[in-house]
Steps between C-alpha positions, in 0.01 A plus 500: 500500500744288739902679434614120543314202233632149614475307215445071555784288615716782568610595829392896525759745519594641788680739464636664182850722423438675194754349339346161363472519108108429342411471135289811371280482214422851352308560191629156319872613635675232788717698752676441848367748790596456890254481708595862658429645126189320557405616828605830382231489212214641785170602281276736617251456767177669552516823637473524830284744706560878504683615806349737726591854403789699652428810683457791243834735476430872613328711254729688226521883468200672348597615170379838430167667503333468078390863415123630624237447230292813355298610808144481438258819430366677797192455612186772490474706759209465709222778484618777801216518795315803595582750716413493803325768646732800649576498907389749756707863461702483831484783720616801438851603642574778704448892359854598446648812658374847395698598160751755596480606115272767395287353177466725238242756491180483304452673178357879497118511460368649134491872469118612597320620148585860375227718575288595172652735263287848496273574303522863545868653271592806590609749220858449332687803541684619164799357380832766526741404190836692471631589182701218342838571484739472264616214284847368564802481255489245253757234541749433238369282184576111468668443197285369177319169496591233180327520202186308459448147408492374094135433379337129394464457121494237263492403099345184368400430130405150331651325171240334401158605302163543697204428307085557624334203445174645538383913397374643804702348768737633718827308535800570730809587298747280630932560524737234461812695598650714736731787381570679856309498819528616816196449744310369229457196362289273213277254702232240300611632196304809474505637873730799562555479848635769762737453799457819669214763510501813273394726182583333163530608139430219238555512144362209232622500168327244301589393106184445314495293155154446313447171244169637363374819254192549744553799755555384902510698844763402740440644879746473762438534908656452876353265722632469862452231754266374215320768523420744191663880538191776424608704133804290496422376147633586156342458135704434170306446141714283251437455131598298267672188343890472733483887644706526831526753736621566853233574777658668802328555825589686804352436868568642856425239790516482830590181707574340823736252566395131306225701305508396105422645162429356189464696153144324328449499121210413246404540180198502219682288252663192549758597237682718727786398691782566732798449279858445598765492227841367445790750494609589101812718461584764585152465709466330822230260635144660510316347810135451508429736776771657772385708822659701707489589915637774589484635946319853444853665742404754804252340614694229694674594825926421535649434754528750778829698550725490797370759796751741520710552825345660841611890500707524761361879541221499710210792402449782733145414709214733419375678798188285685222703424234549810208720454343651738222311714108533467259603735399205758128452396248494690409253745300222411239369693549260815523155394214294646715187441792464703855518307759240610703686801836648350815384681630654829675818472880483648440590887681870520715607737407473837514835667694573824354417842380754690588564897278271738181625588474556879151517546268179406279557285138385497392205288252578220220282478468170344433568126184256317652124372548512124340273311625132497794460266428294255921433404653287766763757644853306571508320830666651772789341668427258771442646828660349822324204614313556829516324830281220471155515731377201666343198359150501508305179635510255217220503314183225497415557154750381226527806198513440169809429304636800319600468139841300437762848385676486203820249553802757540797449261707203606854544684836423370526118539699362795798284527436171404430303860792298665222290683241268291158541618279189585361313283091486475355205536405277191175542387283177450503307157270566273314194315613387247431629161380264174769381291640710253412409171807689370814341620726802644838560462737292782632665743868499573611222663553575897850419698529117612404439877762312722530172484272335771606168726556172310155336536523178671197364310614378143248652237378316203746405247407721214405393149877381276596812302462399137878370421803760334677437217776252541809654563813470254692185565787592764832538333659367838469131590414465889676253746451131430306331809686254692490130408190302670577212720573125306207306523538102577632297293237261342505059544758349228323303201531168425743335299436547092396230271828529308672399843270185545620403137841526610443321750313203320785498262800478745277179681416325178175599481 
């Protein structure tokens, strides 16, 4: 759109000051506006086109390093590869210097066999015995041991009344109270038991009441460790309608420790009972049955005294006795086993020298060689070695190896060397063995080689490591790039439709 309209019949402007006055319509509203408020109402033109992009600012600090993620498991180990097969032994060193140590000396050989025992004794000459001689004083007497220790007993009786439910059966009389005791005791109701070992009286007195007129026996017996005691029994007749009597019985036994006794009863009529009665003045309580145990004394051992003080007299010794000795008998026969050989007499005296013989005499002849020894004598000492002869021509014929002698004890060990020995060469590598089914243990991890040269062919780039966790967001803002360079500033628009209107209304339009 042209910035100047000439409208028909009208010269065109040409030139305007701002200041000239035009008649503005606005939303049904007439108002004055100078042309410069006009020109001053610009709308907005297109955009124009993006400037070229300033050079980037520098790069801001880097803020700090997020914390390393959870590092992944390791991997299995691989299997471990065979061994390979051991390297040549290098040669042997050099024989070290004789030992200037003695080694020890061997153990002593076993004692040869002692020869066979005769078989020939000769007679036993007769024993000589001196009179014995007199017995010393007697020292003076300790003083008296304590008296001896108090015997076991005990008295049980029951309250109650014991009745036979069938004639002709033996039944356990039974105590339901202990009066005194000591070393005895009540066990299962019927059981008199024993602590300690000994010889015991035992009384039973037993109240018997009868119900019926007919006449009853009543027997009484010992049975220990549940078994019966031979002519330990008793026999009592009763007759007729509520007769009573007292049956007492007497035993001996003897126990050892934890051994029981119990007293048996039975009877022909069922009538008959073991009654126990309430006491009625002046008259106490009448118990069915009561026994007593009672230690049979001097026949248990107390305590042993005190031993009395040493004497401090000492007896006068009886003379030794010595009787005079027997004949020597006669000689037995010679032996035709040898005896072992006695040990060596002590070598006497020797006697004085006699004055040198001047005159030589002659040498007696050579007596026969004895018969080889078959015990190897001691060895002599060493004799001075001799001059050495000459070598003999070496010989053609190569002899055969003697037997390798026993290894001698080994020296003292010698300082440890100053100098290393060389090292033997490396024997070849064996092949290589299957893999191991079983994956071995890893070994420890060896020391880290130098660093070589920096390679001046770049490697392959290496697969991205899987990304870490994002760091937390820095708590310190980092530097603010500098500003980019303006871009160019973009064509101006054209003039707005509400400026044309103006326009049209300040020409008449």
């Amino acid at each position: 759109m042209a910035t100047n309209i000439q409208i028909p019949n009208l010269p065109a402007a040409i030139a305007l000051s701002g200041a000239e006055q035009i008649e503005v319509v606005q939303a049904g509203v007439s108002s004055r506006a100078t042309t410069q408020q006009i020109a001053d109402l610009q709308g907005t033109g297109p955009t124009g086109p993006t400037g070229a992009a300033g050079v980037a600012g520098p790069t801001g600090a880097t803020g700090p390093t997020g914390a390393s993620g959870v590092a992944g498991p390791t991997g299995v180990s691989g299997p471990t590869g065979a061994t390979g097969a051991t390297g040549a032994t290098g040669a042997t060193g050099a024989t070290g210097a004789t030992s200037t140590v003695a080694g020890p000396t061997g153990a002593t050989g076993a004692t040869g066999p002692t020869g066979a025992t005769s078989t020939v004794a000769g007679p036993t000459g007769p024993s000589g015995t001196g009179p014995t001689g007199p017995t010393g004083a007697t020292g003076t007497q300790g003083p008296t041991g304590s008296g001896g220790v108090l015997g076991n007993y005990g008295a049980f009786f029951s309250n109650v009344n014991q009745n036979a439910v069938a004639v002709n059966t033996a039944y356990p009389i039974t105590f339901n109270t202990t009066q005194e005791a000591s070393g005895t005791s009540i066990v299962s109701a019927s059981r008199i038991t024993f602590a300690n070992a000994g010889t015991f009286g035992i009384q039973l007195k037993a109240h018997i009441d009868k119900i019926g007129a007919s006449t009853g026996l009543v027997y009484f017996w010992v049975r220990q460790n549940g078994a019966d005691l031979t002519y330990s029994a008793n026999e009592i007749a009763i007759q007729g309608l509520d007769s009573e009597t007292i049956a007492v019985s007497n035993f001996v036994v003897t126990v050892v420790a934890a051994d029981y006794i119990e007293l048996i009863w039975s009877t022909t009529d069922t009538n008959i009972f073991l009654q126990a009665e309430v006491a009625s003045s002046p008259v106490p309580e009448i118990p069915s049955a009561y026994a007593s145990v009672t230690q049979v004394m001097y026949t248990q051992v107390g305590p042993t005294g005190a031993t009395g003080a040493t004497s401090t007299v000492a007896g006068p010794t009886g003379p030794s006795g010595t009787g005079p000795t027997g004949p020597t008998g006669p000689t037995g026969n010679a032996s035709t086993v040898a005896g072992p050989t006695g040990p060596t007499g002590g070598t006497g005296p020797t006697g004085p020298t006699g004055d040198a013989s001047t005159v030589a005499g002659p040498t007696g002849p050579t007596g026969a060689t004895g018969a080889t020894s078959t015990v190897a004598g001691p060895t002599g000492p060493t004799g001075d070695t001799g001059p050495t002869g000459p070598t003999g021509a070496t010989s053609t014929a190569v002899g055969p190896t003697g037997a390798t002698g026993a290894t001698g004890p080994t020296g003292a060990t010698g300082p440890t060397s100053t100098v290393a020995g060389p090292t033997g060469p490396t024997g070849p590598t064996g092949p290589t063995g299957d893999a191991s089914t079983v994956a071995g243990p890893t070994g420890p991890t060896g020391p880290t080689g130098p660093t070589g040269d920096a390679s001046t062919v770049a490697g392959p780039t290496g697969p991205t490591g899987a990304t870490g966790p994002t760091g937390a967001n820095s708590s310190v803002a980092g530097p603010t790039g500098p500003t980019g360079n303006t871009g160019p500033t973009g064509p101006t628009g054209s003039v707005s439709n509400a400026t044309a209107i103006a326009f049209a209304l300040l020409f008449g339009l």
